[in-house]
ROGUPA-217754 format. One record per residue (C-alpha): x, y negated, z negated; residue in three letters. Coordinates in steps of 0.2 Angstrom, whole numbers, padded with zeros to 4 digits, always signed. Layout:
<nodes>
XYZAla;...
</nodes>
This chain:
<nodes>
+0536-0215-0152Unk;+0546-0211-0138Unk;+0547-0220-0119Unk;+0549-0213-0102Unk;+0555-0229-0092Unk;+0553-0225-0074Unk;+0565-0235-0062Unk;+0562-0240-0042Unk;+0580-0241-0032Unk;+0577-0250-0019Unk;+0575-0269-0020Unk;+0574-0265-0039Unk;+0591-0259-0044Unk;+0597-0264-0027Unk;+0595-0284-0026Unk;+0588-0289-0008Unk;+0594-0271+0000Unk;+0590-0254+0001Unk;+0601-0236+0000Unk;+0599-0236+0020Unk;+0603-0253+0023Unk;+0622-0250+0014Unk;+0624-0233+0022Unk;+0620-0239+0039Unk;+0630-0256+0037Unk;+0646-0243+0032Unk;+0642-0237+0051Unk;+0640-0255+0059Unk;+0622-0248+0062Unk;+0616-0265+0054Unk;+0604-0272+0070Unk;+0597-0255+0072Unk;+0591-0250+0054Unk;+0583-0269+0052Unk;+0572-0264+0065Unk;+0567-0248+0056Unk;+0566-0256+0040Unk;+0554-0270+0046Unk;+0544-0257+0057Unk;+0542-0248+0036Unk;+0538-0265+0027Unk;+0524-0268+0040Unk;+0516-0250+0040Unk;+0521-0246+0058Unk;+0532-0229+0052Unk;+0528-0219+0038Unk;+0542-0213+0026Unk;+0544-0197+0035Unk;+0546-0208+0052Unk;+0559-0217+0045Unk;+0567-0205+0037Unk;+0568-0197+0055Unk;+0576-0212+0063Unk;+0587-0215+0049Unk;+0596-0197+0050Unk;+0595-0200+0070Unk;+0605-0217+0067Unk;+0618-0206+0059Unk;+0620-0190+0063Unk;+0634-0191+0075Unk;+0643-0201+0062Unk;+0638-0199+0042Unk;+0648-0191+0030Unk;+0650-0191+0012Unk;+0665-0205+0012Unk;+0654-0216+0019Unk;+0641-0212+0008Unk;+0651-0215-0005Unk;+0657-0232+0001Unk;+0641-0239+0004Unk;+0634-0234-0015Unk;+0651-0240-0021Unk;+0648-0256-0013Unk;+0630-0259-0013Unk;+0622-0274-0024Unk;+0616-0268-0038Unk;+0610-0277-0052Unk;+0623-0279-0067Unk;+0616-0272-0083Unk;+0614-0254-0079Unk;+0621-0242-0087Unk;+0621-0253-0101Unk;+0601-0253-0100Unk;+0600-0235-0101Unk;+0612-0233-0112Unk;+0600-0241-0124Unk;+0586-0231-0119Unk;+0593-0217-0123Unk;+0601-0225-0138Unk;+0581-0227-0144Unk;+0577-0208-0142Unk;+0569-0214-0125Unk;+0572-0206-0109Unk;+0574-0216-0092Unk;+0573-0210-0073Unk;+0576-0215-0056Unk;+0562-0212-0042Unk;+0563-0217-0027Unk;+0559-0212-0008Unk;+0577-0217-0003Unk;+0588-0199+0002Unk;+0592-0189-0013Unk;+0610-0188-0010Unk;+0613-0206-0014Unk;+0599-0208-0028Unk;+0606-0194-0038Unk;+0625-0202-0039Unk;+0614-0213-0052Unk;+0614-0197-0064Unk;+0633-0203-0068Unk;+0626-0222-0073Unk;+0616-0214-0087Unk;+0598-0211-0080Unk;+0592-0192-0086Unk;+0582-0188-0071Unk;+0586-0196-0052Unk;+0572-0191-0039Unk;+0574-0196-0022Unk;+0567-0187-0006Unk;+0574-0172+0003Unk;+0582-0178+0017Unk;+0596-0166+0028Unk;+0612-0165+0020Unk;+0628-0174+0025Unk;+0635-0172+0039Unk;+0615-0170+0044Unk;+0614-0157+0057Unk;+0595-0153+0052Unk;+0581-0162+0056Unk;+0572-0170+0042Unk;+0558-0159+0031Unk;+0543-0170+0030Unk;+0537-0161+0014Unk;+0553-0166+0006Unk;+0549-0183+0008Unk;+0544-0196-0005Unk;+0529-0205-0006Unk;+0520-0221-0016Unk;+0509-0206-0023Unk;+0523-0193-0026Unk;+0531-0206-0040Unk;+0513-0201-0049Unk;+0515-0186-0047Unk;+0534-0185-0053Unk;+0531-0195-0068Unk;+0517-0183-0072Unk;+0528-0170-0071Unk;+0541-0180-0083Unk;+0530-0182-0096Unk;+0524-0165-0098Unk;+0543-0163-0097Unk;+0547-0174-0111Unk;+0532-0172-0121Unk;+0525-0188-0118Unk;+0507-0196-0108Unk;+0506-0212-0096Unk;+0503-0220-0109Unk;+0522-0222-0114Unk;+0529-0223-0099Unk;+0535-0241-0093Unk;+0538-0243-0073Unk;+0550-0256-0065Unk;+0547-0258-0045Unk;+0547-0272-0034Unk;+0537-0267-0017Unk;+0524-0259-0009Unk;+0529-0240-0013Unk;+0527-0246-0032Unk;+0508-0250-0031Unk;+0500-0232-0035Unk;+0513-0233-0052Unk;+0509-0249-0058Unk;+0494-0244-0055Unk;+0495-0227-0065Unk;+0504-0232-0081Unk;+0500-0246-0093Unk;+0516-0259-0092Unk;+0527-0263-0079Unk;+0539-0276-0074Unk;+0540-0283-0055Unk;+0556-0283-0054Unk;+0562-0298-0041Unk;+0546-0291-0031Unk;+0534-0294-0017Unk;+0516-0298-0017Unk;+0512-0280-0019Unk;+0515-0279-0036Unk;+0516-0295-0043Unk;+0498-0295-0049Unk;+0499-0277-0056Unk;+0514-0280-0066Unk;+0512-0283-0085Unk;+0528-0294-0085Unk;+0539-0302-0066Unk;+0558-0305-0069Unk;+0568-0311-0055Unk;+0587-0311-0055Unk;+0601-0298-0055Unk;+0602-0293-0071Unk;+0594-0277-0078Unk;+0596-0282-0094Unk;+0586-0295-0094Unk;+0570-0287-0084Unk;+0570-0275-0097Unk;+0571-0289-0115Unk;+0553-0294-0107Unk;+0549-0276-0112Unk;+0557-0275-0127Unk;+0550-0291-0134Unk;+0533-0288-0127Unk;+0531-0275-0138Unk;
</nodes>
C-alpha cells in the first residue's frame, strides 16, 4: 500500500530556523524579524500578521537573488533528497506543507518532493500587499493533505506527518503516525515517534522500522 509522507519546513527541514529568518538575515533584518517571529511563537500575531510585517521588512529591498541566497544558504537538515528519493523509490509519494511564502517552499520541488505548498504571499520584488486568504494555517495542512489523498488515491490512514511546532498540532492530530522532528512541546506528545538531530534520514528509519 502506498504512503503520502507529509513534510513541515520550518524547524523541521530547517534545523533551529525558518524560510523568514534566512531571507531576512540576507537583508541584515535579523533584530527586526526576531521580534516578529517571537511575537508568532507566543500567539501575539496571526499568520496573516506576520506575513504582513515580514513583506513590510522587505519590500524596499527583496528580490529573487536574495531569495536564492538565503535558500541556498539556509540549514537544512542532511539527508534530503536522498529521503525522498526513497519514497518515491517505494511507489510512495512525499510533499512539503508549510505556512512559510510559497516562493521559497516550492524551490524544494527541485530536491525531490512531488508537491510543495506554502502560502500565497506577494511576489518578489513584493509591491502588493499580502492576501490574507492566501495564507497558510495549522488547519489548511488538513485540509491540503485531504486534498492529496483524494489526489493520490490514498486516506489519512497512509499518510505519515513530520512537524516539530505548534502549526503541526491539527496534523498530528489528523493522521495516524507522525514523527516530531527536533520539536517543541506542542507536538511531542502527539507524535508516534520524536527524533532530534540534523539528519532526515534518520527521522525517517524510526518510520520505516516501526512499521
Amino acid at each position: 500500500m502506498s504512503k503520502l509522507h507529509l513534510f513541515d519546513m520550518d524547524g523541521t527541514l530547517l534545523h533551529g530556523s525558518a524560510a523568514a529568518v534566512e531571507i531576512s538575515r540576507q537583508l541584515g533584518l535579523d533584530r527586526e524579524i526576531g521580534e516578529l517571529e517571537r511575537g508568532f511563537a507566543a500567539g501575539l500575531l496571526t499568520p496573516v500578521q506576520f506575513a504582513q510585517q515580514a513583506c513590510e521588512l522587505w519590500a524596499a529591498e527583496l528580490t529573487a537573488r536574495e531569495v536564492a541566497a538565503a535558500f541556498d544558504g539556509a540549514p537544512w537538515l542532511t539527508g534530503i533528497r536522498e529521503v525522498w528519493a526513497d519514497i518515491r523509490a517505494r511507489g510512495e509519494r512525499c510533499a512539503v506543507i508549510s505556512l512559510s511564502p510559497a516562493f521559497f517552499v516550492e524551490r524544494l520541488l527541485a530536491w525531490g518532493a512531488d508537491e510543495a505548498h506554502g502560502s500565497r504571499w506577494p511576489v518578489v520584488p513584493i509591491r502588493q500587499a499580502v492576501e490574507p486568504a492566501g495564507i497558510l494555517t495549522s488547519a489548511a495542512k488538513v485540509r491540503i493533505a485531504d486534498e492529496l489523498c483524494v489526489r493520490y488515491g490514498l486516506t489519512r490512514a497512509d499518510c505519515v506527518a513530520y512537524g516539530d511546532s505548534l502549526s503541526d498540532t491539527e496534523l498530528f492530530a489528523a493522521v495516524p503516525r507522525s514523527v516530531a522532528v527536533n520539536a517543541d512541546h506542542h507536538v511531542s506528545d502527539l507524535a508516534s515517534y520524536a527524533y532530534a538531530g540534523r539528519d532526515l534520514r534518520e527521522a525517517y528509519a524510526l518510520v520505516r522500522t516501526g512499521q
